[in-house]
N, CA, C and O atoms as a GROMACS GRO file, in nm:
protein
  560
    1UNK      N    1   0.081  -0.120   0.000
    1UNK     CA    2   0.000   0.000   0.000
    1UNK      C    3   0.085   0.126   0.000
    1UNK      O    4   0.040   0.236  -0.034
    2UNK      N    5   0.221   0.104   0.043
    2UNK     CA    6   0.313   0.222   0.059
    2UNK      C    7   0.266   0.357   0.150
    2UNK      O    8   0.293   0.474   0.121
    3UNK      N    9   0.207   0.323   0.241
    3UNK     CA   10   0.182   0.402   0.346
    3UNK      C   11   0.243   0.382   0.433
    3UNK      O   12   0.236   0.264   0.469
    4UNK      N   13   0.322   0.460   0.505
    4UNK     CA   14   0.414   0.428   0.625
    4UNK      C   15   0.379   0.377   0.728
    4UNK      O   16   0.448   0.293   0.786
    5UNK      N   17   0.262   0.419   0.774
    5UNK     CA   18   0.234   0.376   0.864
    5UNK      C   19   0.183   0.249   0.892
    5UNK      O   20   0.180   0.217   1.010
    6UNK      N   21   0.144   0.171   0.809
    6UNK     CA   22   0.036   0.065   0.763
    6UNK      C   23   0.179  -0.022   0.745
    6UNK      O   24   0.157  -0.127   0.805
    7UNK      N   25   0.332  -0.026   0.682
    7UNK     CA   26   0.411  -0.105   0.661
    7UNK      C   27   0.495  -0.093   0.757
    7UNK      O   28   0.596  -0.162   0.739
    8UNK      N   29   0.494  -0.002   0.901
    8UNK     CA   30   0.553  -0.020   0.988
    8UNK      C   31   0.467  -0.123   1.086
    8UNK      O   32   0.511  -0.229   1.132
    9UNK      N   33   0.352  -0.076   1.106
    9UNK     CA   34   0.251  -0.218   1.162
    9UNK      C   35   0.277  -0.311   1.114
    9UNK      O   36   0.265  -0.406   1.192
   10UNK      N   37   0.312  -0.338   1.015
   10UNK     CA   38   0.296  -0.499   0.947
   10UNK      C   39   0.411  -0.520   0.984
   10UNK      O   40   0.419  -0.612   1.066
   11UNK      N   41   0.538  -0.452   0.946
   11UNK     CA   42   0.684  -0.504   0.973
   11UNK      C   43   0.653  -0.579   1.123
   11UNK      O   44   0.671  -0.696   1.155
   12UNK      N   45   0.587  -0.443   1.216
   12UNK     CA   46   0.594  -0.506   1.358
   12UNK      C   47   0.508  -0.613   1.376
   12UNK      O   48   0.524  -0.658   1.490
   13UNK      N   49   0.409  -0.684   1.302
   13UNK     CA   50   0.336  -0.768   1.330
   13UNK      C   51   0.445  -0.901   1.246
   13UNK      O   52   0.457  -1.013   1.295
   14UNK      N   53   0.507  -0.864   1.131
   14UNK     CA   54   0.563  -0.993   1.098
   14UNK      C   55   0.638  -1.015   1.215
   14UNK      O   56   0.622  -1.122   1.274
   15UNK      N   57   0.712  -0.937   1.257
   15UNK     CA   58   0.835  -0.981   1.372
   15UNK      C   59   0.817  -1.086   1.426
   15UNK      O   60   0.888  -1.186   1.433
   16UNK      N   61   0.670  -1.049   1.487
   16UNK     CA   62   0.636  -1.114   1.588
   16UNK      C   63   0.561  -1.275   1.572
   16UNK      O   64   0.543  -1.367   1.652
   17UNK      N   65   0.526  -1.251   1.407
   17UNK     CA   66   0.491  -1.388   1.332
   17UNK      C   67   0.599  -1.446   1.325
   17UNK      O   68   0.575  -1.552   1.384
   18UNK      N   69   0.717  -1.450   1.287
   18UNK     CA   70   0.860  -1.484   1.278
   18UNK      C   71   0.916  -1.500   1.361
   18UNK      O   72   1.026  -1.553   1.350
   19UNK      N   73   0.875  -1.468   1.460
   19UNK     CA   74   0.935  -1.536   1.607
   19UNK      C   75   0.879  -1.653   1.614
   19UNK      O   76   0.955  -1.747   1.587
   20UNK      N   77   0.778  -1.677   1.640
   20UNK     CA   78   0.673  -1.793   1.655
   20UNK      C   79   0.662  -1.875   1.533
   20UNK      O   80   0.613  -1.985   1.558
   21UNK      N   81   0.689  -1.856   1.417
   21UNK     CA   82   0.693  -1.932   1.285
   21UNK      C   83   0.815  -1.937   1.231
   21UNK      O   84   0.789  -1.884   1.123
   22UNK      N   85   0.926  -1.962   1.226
   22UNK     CA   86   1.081  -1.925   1.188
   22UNK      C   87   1.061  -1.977   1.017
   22UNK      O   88   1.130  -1.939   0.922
   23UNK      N   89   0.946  -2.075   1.011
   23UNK     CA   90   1.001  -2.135   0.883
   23UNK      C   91   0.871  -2.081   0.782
   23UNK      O   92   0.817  -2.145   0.691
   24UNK      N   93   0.842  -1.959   0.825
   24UNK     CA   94   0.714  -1.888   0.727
   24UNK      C   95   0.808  -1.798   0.670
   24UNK      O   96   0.728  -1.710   0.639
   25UNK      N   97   0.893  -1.764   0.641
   25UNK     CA   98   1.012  -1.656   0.576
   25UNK      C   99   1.002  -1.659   0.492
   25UNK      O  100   1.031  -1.555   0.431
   26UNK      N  101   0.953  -1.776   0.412
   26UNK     CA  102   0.980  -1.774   0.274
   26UNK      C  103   0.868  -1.718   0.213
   26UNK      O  104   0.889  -1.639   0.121
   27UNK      N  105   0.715  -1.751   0.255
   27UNK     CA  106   0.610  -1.654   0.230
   27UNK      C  107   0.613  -1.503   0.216
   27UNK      O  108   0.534  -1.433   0.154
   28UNK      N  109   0.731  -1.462   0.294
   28UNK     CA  110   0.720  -1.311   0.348
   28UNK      C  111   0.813  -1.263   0.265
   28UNK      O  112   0.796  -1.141   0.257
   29UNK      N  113   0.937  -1.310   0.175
   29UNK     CA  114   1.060  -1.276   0.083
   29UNK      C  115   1.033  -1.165  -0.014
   29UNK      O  116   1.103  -1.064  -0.023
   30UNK      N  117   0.904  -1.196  -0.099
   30UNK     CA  118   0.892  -1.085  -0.176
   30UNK      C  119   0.839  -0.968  -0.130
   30UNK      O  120   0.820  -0.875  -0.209
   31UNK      N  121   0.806  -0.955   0.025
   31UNK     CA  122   0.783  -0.789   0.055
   31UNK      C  123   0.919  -0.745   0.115
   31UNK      O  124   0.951  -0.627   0.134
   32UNK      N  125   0.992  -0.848   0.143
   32UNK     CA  126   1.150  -0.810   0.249
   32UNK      C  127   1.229  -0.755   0.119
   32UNK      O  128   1.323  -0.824   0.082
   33UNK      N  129   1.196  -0.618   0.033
   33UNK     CA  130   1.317  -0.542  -0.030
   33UNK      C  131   1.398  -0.435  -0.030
   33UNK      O  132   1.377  -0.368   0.071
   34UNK      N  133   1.478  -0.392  -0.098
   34UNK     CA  134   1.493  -0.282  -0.049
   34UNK      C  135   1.426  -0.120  -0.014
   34UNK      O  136   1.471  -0.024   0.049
   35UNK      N  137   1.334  -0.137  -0.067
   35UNK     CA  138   1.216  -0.038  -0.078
   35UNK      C  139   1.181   0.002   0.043
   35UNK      O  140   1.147   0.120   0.057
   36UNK      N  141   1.181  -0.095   0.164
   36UNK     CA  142   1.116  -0.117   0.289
   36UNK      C  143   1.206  -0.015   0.331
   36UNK      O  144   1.145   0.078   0.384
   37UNK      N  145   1.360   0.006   0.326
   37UNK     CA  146   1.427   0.110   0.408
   37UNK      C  147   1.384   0.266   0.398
   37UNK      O  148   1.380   0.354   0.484
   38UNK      N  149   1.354   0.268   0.263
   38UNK     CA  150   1.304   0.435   0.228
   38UNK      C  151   1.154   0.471   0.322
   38UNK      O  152   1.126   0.582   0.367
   39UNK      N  153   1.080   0.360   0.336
   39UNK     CA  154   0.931   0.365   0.365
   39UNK      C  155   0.938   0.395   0.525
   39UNK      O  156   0.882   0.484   0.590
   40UNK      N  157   1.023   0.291   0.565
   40UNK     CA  158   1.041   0.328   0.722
   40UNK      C  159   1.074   0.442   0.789
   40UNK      O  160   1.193   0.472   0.800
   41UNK      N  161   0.962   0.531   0.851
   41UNK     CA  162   1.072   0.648   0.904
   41UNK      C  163   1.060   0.646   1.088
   41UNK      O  164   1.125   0.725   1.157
   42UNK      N  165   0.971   0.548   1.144
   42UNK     CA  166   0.955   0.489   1.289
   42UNK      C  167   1.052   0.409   1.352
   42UNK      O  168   1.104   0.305   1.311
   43UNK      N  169   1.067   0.464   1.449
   43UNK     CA  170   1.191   0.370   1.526
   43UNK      C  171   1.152   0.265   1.533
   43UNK      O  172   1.233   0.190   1.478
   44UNK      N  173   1.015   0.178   1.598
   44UNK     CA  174   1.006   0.055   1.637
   44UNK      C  175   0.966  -0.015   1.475
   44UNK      O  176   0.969  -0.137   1.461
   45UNK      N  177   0.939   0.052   1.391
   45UNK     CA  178   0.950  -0.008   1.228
   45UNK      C  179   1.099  -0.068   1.207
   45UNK      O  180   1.130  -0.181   1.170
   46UNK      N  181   1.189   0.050   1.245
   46UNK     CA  182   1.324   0.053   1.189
   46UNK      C  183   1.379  -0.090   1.281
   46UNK      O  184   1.446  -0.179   1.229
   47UNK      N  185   1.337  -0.092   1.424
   47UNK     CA  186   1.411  -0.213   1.480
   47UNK      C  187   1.322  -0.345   1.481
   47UNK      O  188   1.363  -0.443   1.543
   48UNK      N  189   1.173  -0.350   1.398
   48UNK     CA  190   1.160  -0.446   1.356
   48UNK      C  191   1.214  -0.516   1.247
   48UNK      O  192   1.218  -0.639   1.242
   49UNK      N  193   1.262  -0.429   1.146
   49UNK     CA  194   1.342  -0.434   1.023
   49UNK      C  195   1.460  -0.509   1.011
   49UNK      O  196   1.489  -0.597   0.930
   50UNK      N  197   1.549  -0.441   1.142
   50UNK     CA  198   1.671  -0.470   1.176
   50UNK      C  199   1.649  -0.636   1.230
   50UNK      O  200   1.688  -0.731   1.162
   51UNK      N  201   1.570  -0.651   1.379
   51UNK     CA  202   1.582  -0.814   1.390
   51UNK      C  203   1.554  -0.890   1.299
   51UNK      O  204   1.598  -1.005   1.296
   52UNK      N  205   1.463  -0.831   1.190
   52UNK     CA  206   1.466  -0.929   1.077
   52UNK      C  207   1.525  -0.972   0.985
   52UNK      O  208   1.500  -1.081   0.935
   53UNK      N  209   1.612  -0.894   0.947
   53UNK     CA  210   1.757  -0.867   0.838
   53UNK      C  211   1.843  -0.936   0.959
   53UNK      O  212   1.918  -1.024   0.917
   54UNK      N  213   1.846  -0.917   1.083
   54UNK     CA  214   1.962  -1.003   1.138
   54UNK      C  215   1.954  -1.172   1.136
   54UNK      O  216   2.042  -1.252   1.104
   55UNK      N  217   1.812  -1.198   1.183
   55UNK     CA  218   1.767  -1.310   1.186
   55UNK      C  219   1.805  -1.405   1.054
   55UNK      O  220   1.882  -1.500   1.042
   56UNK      N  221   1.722  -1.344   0.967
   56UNK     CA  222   1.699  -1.384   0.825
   56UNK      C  223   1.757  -1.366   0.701
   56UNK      O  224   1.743  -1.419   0.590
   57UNK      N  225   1.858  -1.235   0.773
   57UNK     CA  226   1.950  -1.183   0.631
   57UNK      C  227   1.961  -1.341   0.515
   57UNK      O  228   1.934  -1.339   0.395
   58UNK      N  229   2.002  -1.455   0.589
   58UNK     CA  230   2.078  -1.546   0.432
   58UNK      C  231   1.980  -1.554   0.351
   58UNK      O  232   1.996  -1.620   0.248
   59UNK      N  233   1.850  -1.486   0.378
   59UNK     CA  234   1.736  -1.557   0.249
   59UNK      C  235   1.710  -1.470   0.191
   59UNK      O  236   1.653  -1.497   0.085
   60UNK      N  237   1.740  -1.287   0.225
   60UNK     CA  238   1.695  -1.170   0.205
   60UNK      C  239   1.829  -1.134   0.126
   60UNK      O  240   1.939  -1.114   0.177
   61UNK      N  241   1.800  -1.132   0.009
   61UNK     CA  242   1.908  -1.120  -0.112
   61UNK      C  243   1.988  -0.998  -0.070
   61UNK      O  244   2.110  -1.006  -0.080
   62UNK      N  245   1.929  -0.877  -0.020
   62UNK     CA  246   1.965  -0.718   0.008
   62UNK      C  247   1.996  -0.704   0.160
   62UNK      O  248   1.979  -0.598   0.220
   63UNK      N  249   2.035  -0.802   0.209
   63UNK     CA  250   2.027  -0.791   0.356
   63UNK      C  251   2.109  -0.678   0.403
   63UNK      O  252   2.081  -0.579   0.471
   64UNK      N  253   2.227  -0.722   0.348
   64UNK     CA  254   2.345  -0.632   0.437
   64UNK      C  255   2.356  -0.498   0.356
   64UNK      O  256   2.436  -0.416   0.400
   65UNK      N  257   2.262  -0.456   0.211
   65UNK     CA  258   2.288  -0.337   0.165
   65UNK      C  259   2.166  -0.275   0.232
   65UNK      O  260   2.136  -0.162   0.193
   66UNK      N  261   2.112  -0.315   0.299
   66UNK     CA  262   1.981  -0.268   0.351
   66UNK      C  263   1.990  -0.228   0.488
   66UNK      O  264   1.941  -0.123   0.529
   67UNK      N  265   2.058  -0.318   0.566
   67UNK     CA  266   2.139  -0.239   0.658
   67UNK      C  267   2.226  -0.102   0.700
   67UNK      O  268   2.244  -0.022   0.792
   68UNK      N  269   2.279  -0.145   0.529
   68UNK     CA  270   2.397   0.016   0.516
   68UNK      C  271   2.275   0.094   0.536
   68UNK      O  272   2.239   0.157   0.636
   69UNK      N  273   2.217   0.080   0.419
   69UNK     CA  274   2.088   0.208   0.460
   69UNK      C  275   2.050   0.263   0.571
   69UNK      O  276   2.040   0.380   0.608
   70UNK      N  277   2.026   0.135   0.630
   70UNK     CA  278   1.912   0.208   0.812
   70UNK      C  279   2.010   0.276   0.898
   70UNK      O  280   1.970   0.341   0.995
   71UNK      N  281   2.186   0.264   0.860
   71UNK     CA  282   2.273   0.282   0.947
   71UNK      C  283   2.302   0.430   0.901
   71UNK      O  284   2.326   0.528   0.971
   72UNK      N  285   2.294   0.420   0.783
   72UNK     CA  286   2.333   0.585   0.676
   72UNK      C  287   2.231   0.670   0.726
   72UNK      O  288   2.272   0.779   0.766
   73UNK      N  289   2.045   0.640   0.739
   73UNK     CA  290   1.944   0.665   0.775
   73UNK      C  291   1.950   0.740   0.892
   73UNK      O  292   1.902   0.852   0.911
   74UNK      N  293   2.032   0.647   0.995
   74UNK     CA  294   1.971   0.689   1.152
   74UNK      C  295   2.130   0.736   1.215
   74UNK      O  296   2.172   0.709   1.327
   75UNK      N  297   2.203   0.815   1.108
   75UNK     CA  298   2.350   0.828   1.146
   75UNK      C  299   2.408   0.913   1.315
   75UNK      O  300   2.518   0.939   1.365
   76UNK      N  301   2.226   0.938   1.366
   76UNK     CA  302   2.295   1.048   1.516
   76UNK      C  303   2.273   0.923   1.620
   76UNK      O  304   2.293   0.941   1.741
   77UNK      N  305   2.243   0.827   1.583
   77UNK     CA  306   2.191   0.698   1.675
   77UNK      C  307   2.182   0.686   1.812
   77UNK      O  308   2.211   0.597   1.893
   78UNK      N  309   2.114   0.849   1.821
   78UNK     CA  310   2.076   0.844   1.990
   78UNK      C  311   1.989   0.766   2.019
   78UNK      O  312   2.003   0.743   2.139
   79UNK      N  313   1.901   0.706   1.977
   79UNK     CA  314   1.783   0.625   2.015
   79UNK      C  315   1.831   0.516   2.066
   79UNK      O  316   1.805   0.429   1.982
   80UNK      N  317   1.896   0.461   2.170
   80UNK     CA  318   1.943   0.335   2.228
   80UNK      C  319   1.909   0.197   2.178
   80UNK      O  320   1.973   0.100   2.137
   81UNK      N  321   1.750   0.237   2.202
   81UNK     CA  322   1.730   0.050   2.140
   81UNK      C  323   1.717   0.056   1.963
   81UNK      O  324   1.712  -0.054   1.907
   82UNK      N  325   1.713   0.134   1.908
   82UNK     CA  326   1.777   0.114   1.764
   82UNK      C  327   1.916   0.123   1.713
   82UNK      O  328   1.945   0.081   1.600
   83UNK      N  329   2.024   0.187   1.810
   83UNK     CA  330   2.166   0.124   1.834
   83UNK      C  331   2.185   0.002   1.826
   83UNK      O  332   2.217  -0.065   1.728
   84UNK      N  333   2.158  -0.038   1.959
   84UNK     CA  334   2.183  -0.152   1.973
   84UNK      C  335   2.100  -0.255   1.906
   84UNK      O  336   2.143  -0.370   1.908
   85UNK      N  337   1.979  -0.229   1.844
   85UNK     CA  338   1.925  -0.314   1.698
   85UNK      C  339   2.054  -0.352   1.615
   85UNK      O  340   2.132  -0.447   1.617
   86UNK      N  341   2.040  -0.231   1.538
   86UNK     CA  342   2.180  -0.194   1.422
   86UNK      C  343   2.293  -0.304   1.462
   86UNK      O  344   2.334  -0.396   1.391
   87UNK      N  345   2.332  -0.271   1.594
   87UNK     CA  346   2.514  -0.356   1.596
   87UNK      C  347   2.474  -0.503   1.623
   87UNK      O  348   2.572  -0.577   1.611
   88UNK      N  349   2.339  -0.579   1.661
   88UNK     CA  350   2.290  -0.692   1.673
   88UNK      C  351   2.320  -0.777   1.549
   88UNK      O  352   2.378  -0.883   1.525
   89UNK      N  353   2.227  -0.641   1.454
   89UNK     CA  354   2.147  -0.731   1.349
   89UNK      C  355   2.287  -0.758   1.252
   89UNK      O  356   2.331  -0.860   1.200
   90UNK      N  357   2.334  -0.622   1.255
   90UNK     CA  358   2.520  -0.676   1.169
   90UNK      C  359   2.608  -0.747   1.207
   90UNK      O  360   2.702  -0.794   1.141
   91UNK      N  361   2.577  -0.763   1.347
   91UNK     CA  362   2.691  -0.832   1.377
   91UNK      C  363   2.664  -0.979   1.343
   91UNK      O  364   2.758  -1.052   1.312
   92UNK      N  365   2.492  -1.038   1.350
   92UNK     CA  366   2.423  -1.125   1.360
   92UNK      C  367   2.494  -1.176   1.203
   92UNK      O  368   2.555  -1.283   1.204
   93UNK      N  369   2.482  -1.092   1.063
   93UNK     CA  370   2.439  -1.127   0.960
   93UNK      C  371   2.608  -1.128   0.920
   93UNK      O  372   2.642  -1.153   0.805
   94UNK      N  373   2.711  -1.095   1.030
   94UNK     CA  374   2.827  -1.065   0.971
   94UNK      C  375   2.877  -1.226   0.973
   94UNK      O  376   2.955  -1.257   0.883
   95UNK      N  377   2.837  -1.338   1.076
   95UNK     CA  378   2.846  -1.446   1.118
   95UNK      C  379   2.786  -1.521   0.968
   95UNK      O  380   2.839  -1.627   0.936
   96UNK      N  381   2.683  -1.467   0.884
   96UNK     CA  382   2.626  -1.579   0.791
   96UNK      C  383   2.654  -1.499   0.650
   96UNK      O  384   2.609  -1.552   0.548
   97UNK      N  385   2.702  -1.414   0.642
   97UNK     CA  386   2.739  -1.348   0.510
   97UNK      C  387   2.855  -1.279   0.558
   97UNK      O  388   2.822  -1.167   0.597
   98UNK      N  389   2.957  -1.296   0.569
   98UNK     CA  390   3.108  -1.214   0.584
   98UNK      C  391   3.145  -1.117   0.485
   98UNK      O  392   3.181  -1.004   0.517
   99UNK      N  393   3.137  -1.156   0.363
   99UNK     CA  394   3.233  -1.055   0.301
   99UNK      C  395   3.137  -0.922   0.267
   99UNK      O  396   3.152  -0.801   0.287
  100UNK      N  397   3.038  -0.995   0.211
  100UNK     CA  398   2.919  -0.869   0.210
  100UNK      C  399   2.900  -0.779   0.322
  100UNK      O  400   2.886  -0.659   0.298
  101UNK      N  401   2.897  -0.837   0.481
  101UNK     CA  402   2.909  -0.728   0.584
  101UNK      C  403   2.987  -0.677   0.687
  101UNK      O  404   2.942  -0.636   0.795
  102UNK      N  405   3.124  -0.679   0.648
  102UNK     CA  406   3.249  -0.672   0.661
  102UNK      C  407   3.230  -0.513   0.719
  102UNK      O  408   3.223  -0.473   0.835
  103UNK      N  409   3.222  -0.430   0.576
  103UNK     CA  410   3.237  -0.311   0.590
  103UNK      C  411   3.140  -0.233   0.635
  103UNK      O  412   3.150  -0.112   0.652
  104UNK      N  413   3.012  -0.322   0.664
  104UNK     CA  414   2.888  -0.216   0.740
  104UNK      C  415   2.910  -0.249   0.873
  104UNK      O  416   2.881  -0.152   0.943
  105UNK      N  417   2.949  -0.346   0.941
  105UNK     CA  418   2.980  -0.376   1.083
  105UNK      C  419   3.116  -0.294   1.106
  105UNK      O  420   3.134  -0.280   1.227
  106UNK      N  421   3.197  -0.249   1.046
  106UNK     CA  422   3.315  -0.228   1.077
  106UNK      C  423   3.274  -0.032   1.094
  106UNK      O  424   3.343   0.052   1.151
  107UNK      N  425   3.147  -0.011   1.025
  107UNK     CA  426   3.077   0.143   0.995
  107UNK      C  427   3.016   0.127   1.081
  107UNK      O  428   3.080   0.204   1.153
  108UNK      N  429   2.915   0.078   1.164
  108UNK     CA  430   2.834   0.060   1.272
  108UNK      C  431   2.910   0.058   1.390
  108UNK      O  432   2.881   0.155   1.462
  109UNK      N  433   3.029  -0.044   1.457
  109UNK     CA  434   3.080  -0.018   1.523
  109UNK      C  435   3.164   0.107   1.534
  109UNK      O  436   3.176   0.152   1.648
  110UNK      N  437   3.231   0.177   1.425
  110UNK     CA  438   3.276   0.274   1.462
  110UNK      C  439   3.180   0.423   1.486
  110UNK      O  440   3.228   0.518   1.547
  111UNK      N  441   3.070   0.425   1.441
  111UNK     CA  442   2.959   0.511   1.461
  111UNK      C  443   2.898   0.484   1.648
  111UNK      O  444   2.857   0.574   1.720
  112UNK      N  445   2.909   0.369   1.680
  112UNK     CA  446   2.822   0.364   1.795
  112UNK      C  447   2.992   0.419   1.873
  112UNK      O  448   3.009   0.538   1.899
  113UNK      N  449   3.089   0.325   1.897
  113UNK     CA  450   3.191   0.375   1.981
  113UNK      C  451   3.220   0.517   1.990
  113UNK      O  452   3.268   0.577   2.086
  114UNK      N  453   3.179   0.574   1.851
  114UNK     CA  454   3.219   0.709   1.868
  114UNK      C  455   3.112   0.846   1.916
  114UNK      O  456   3.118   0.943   1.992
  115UNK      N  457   3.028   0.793   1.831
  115UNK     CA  458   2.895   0.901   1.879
  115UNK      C  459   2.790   0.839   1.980
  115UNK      O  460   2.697   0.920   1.992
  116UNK      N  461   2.770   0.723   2.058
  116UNK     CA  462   2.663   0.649   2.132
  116UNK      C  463   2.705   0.764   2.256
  116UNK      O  464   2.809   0.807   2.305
  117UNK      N  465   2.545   0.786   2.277
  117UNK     CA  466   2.579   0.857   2.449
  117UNK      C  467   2.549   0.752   2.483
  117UNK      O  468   2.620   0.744   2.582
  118UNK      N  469   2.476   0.623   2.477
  118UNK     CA  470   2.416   0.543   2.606
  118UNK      C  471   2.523   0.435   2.623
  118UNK      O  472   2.551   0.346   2.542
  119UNK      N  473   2.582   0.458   2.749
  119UNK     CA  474   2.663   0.363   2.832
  119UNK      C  475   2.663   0.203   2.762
  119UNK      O  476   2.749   0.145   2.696
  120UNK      N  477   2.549   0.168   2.800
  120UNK     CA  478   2.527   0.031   2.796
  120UNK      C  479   2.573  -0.045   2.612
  120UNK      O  480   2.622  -0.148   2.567
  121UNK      N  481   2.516   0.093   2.561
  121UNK     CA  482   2.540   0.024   2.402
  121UNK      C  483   2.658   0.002   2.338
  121UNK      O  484   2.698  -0.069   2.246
  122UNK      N  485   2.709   0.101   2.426
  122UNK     CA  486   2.865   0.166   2.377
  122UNK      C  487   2.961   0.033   2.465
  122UNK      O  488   3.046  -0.029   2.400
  123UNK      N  489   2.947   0.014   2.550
  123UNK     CA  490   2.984  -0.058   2.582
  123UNK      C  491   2.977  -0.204   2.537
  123UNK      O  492   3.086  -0.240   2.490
  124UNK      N  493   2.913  -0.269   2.536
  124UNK     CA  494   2.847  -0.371   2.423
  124UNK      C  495   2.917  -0.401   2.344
  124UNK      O  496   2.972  -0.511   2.335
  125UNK      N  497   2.932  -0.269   2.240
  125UNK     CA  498   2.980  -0.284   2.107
  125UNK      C  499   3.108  -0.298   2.124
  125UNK      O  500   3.168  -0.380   2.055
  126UNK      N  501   3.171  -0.226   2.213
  126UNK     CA  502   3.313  -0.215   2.243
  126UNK      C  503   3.375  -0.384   2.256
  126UNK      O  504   3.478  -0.415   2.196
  127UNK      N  505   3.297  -0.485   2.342
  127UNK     CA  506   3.305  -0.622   2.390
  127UNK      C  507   3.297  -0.659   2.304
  127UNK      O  508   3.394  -0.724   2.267
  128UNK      N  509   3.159  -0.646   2.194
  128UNK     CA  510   3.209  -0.689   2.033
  128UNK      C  511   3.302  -0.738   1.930
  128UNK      O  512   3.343  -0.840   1.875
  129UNK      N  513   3.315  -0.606   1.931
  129UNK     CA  514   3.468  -0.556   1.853
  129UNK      C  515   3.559  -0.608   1.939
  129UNK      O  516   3.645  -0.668   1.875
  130UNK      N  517   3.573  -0.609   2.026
  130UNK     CA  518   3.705  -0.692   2.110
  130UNK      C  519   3.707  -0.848   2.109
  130UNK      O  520   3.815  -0.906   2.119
  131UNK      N  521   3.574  -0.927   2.096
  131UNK     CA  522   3.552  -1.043   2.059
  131UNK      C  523   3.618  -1.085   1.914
  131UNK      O  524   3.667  -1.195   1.887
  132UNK      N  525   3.609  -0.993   1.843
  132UNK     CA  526   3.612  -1.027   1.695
  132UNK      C  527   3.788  -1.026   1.692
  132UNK      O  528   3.850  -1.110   1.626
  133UNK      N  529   3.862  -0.910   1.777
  133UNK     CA  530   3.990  -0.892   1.750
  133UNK      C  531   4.056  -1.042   1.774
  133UNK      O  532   4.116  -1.112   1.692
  134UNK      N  533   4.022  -1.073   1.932
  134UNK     CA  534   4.112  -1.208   1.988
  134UNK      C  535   4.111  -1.290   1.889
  134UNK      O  536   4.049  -1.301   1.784
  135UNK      N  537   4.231  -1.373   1.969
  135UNK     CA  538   4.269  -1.474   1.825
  135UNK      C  539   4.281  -1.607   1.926
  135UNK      O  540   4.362  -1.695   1.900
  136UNK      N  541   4.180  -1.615   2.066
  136UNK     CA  542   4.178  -1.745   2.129
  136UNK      C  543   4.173  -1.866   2.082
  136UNK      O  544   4.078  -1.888   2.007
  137UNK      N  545   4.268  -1.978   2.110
  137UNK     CA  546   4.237  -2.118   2.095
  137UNK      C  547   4.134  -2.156   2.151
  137UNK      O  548   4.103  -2.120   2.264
  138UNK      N  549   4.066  -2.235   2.078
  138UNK     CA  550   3.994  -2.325   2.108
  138UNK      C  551   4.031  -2.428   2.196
  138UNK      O  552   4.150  -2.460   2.191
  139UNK      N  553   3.935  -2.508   2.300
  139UNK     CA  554   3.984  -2.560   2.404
  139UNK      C  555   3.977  -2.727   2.318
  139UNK      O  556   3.876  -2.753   2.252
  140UNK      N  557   4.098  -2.834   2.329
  140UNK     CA  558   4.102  -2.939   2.286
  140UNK      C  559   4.002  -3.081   2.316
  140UNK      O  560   4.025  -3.186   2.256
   0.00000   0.00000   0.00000
């Protein structure tokens, strides 16, 4: 319908279908495009968006360029729980598509470390990024 408001409800109602149905995704593929980033201009749209691109990115052809978007989108990322959406859902999708989201996790983390006022997120991300640096053995 391309009304914002009407495709932020739905985003938030799939979420919550997709929690409870993991294997209905494939029904839902042809509305998950890139189009959805321009339409969204609601925070709890934007971080239904995000768990879903994190969740589901390997089936969502545009996952991780769709991401760049919401991250380019929401670049003052005071809103805490759409921070910490953002560094979830990339970090989530950086685990099942690497090379594709290499460089938006590596843009997200340096956006939250640098501009996050909220403690908790900033912090987070920081443990993140420090996860990713170590180069621990594995225990035998």
């Amino acid at each position: 319908m391309q009304i914002p408001y009407v495709t932020i409800e739905t985003l938030k109602a799939l979420k919550d279908i997709l929690r409870r149905y993991p294997d209905a995704i494939n029904e839902f593929l042809p509305f998950l495009g890139p189009k959805l980033t321009t339409e969204i201009i609601d925070v709890d749209g934007k971080v239904a968006l995000c768990w879903i691109l994190g969740k589901f990115g390997q089936c969502i052809e545009d996952a991780p360029y769709m991401l760049e978007k919401l991250i380019e989108d929401s670049k003052e990322l005071q809103h805490a729980h759409l921070s910490s959406c953002l560094v979830e859902a990339t970090f989530r999708l950086f685990f099942k598509r690497a090379p594709e989201t290499k460089k938006v996790l590596a843009a997200i983390f340096q956006e939250v470390m640098t501009n996050c006022t909220d403690v908790h997120v900033k912090q987070r991300t920081i443990m993140l990024y420090r996860l990713l640096q170590t180069n621990v053995p594995l225990a035998k």
